[in-house]
Backbone as ProteinMPNN parsed JSONL, in Angstrom:
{"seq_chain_A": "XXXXXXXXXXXXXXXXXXXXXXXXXXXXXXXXXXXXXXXXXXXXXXXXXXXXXXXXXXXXXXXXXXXXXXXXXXXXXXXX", "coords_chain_A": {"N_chain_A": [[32.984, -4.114, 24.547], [32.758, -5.129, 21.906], [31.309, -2.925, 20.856], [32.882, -0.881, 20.41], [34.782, -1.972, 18.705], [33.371, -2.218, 16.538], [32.274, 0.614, 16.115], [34.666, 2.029, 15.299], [35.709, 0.946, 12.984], [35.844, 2.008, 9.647], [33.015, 2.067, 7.573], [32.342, 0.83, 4.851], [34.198, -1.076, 6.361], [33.189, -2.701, 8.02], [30.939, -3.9, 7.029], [31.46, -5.025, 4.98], [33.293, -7.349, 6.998], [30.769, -8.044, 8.514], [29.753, -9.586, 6.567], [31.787, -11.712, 5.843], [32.172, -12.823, 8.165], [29.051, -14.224, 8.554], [29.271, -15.823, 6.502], [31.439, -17.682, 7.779], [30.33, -18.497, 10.091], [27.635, -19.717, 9.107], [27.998, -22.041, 8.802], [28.274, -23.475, 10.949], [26.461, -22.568, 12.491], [23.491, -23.957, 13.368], [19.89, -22.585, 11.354], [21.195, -19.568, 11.316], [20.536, -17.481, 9.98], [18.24, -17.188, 9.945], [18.048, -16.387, 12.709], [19.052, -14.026, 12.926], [17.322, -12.412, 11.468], [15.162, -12.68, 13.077], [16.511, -11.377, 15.364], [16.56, -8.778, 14.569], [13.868, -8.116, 14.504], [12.977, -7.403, 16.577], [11.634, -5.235, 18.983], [13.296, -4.392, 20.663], [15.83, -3.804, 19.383], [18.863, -3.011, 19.022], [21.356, -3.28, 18.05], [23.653, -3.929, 15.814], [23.562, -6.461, 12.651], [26.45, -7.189, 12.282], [26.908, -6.967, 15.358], [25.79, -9.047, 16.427], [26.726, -11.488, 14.999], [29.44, -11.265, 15.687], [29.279, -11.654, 18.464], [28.423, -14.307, 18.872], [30.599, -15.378, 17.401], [32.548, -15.026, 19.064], [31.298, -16.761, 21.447], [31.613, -19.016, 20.586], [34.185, -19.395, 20.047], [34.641, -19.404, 23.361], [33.422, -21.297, 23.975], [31.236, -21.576, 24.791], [27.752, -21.351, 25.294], [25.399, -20.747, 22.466], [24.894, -17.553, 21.843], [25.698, -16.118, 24.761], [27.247, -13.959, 25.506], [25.728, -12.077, 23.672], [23.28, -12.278, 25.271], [20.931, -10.595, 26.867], [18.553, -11.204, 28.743], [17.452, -12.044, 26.702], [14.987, -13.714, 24.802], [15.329, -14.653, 22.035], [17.276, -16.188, 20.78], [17.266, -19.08, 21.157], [14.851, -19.767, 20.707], [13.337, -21.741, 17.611]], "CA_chain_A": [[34.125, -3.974, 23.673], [32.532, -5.495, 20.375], [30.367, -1.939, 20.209], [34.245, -0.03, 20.042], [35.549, -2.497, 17.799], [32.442, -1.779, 15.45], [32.612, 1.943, 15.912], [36.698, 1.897, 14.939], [35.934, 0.398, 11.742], [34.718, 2.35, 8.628], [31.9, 1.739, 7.253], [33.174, -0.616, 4.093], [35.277, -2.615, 6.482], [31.979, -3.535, 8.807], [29.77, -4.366, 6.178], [32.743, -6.826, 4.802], [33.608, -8.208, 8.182], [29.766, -9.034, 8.434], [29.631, -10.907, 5.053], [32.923, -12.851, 6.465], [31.478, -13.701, 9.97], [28.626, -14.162, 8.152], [29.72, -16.522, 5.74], [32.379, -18.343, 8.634], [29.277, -19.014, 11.174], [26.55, -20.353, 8.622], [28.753, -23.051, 8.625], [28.872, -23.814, 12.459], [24.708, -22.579, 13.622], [22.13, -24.017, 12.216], [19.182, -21.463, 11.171], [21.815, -18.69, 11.482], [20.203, -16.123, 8.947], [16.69, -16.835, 11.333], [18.549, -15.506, 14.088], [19.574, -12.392, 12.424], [16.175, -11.644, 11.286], [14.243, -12.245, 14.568], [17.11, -10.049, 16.392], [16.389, -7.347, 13.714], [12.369, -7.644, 14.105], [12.405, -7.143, 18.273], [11.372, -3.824, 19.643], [14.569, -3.625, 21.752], [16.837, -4.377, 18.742], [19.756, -2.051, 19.621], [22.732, -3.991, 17.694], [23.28, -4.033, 14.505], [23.835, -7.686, 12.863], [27.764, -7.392, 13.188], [27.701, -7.582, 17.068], [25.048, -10.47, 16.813], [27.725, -12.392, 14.808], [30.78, -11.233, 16.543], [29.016, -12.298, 19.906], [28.221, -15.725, 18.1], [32.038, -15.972, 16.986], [32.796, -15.376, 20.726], [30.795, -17.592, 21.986], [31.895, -20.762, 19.939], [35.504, -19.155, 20.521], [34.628, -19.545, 24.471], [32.664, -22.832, 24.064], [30.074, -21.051, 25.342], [26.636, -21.804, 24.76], [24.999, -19.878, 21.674], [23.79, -16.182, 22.969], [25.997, -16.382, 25.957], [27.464, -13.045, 24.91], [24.893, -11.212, 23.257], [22.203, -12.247, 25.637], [20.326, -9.442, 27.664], [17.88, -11.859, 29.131], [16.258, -12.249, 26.05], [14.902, -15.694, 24.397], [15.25, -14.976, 20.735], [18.413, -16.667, 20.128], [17.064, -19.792, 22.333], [13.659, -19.938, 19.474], [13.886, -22.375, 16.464]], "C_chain_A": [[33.742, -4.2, 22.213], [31.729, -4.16, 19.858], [31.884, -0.556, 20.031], [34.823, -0.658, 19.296], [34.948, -2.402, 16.518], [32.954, -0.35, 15.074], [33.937, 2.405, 14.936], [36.354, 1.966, 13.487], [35.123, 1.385, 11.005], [33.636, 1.528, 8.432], [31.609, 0.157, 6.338], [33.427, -1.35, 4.842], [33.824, -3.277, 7.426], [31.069, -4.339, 7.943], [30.806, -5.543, 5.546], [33.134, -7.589, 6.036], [31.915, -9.085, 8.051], [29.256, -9.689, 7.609], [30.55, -11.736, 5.582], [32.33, -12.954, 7.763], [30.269, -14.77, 9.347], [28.205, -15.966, 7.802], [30.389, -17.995, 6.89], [30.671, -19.239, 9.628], [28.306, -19.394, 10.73], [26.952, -21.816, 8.655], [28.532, -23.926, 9.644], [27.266, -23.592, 12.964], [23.816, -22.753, 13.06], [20.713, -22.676, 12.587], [19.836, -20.081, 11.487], [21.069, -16.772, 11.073], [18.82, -15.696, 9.977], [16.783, -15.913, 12.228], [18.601, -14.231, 14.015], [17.99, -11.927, 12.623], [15.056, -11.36, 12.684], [14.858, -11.576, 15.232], [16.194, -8.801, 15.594], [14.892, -7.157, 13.921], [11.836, -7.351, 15.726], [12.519, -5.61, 18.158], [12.877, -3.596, 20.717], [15.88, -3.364, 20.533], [17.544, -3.092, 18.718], [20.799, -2.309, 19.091], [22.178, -4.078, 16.215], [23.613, -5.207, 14.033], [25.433, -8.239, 13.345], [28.037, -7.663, 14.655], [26.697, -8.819, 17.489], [26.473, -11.703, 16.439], [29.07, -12.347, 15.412], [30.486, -12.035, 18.035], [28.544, -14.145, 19.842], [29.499, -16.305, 18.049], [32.305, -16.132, 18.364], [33.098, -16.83, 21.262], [31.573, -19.101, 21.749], [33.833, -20.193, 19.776], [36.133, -19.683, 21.516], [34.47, -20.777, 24.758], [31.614, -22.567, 25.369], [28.777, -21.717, 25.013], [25.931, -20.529, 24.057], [24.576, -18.514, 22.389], [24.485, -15.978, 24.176], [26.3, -14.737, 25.941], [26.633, -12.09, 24.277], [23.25, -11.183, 24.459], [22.329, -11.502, 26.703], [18.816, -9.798, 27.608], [16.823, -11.793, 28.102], [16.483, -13.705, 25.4], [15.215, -15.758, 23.017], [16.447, -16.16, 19.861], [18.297, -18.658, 20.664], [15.794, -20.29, 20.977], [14.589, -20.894, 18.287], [13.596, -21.604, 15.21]], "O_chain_A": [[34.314, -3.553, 21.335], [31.439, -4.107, 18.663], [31.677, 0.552, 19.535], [35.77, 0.01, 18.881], [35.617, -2.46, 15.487], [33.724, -0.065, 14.157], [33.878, 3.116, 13.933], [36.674, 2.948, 12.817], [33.998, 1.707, 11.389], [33.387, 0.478, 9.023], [31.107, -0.923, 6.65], [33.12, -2.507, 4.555], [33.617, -4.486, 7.328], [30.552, -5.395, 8.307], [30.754, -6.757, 5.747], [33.289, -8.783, 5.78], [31.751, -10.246, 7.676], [28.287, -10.41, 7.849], [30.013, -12.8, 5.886], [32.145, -14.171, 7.741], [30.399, -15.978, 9.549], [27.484, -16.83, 8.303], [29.895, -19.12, 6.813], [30.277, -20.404, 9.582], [27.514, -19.645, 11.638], [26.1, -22.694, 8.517], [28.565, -25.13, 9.391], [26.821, -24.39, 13.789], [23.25, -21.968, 12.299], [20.566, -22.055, 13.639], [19.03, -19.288, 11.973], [21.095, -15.638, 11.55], [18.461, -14.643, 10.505], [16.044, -14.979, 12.54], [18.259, -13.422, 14.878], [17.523, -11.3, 13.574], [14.451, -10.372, 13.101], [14.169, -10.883, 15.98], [15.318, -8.103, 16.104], [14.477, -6.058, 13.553], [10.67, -7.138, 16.059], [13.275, -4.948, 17.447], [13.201, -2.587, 21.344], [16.858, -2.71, 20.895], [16.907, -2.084, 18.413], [21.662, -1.553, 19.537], [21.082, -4.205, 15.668], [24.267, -5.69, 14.957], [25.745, -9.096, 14.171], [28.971, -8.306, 15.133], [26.747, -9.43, 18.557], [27.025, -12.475, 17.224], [29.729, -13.369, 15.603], [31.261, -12.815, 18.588], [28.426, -14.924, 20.787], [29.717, -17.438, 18.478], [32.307, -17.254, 18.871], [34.051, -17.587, 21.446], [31.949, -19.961, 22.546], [34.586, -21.018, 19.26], [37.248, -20.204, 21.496], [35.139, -21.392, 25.588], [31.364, -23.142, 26.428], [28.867, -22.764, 24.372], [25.801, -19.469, 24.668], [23.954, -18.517, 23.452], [23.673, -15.499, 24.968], [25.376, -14.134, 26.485], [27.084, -10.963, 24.485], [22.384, -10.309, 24.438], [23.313, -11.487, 27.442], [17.973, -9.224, 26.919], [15.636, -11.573, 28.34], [17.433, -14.487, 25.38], [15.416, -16.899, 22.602], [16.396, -16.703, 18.757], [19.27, -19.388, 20.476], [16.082, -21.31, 20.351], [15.798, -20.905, 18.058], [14.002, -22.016, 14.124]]}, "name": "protein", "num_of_chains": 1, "seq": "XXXXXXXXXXXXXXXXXXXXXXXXXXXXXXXXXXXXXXXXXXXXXXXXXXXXXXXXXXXXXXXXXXXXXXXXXXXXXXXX"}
């Protein structure tokens, strides 16, 4: 669902949502920005950072544990 709720949105409004998620969840995960960048530097990386942070907001929505939501048995989000 978070890859139709991306789609939906122009272009503008994604790139402002992920400055406000962004912004909201640096607050709440430590090394946040890390995260981004090691998603963005894997060979599978298939998401763009919006559904890393939407699946982040989730998560701590759910009281999940970090990655619960975005993870597709990978470790990066799990790394310091």
């Amino acid at each position: 669902m978070i890859h139709a709720y991306e789609y939906m949105l122009p272009e503008n409004y994604r790139q402002f949502l992920t400055i406000m998620l962004f912004d909201k969840l640096q607050k709440r995960i430590p090394r946040l920005l890390k995260k981004i960048k090691k998603d963005m530097h894997t060979l599978l990386q298939i998401h763009e950072p919006l559904f890393l942070l939407k699946s982040f907001d989730l998560d701590l929505r759910l009281r999940k544990p970090l990655g619960t939501v975005y993870n597709y048995e990978r470790t990066i989000l799990h790394n310091k």
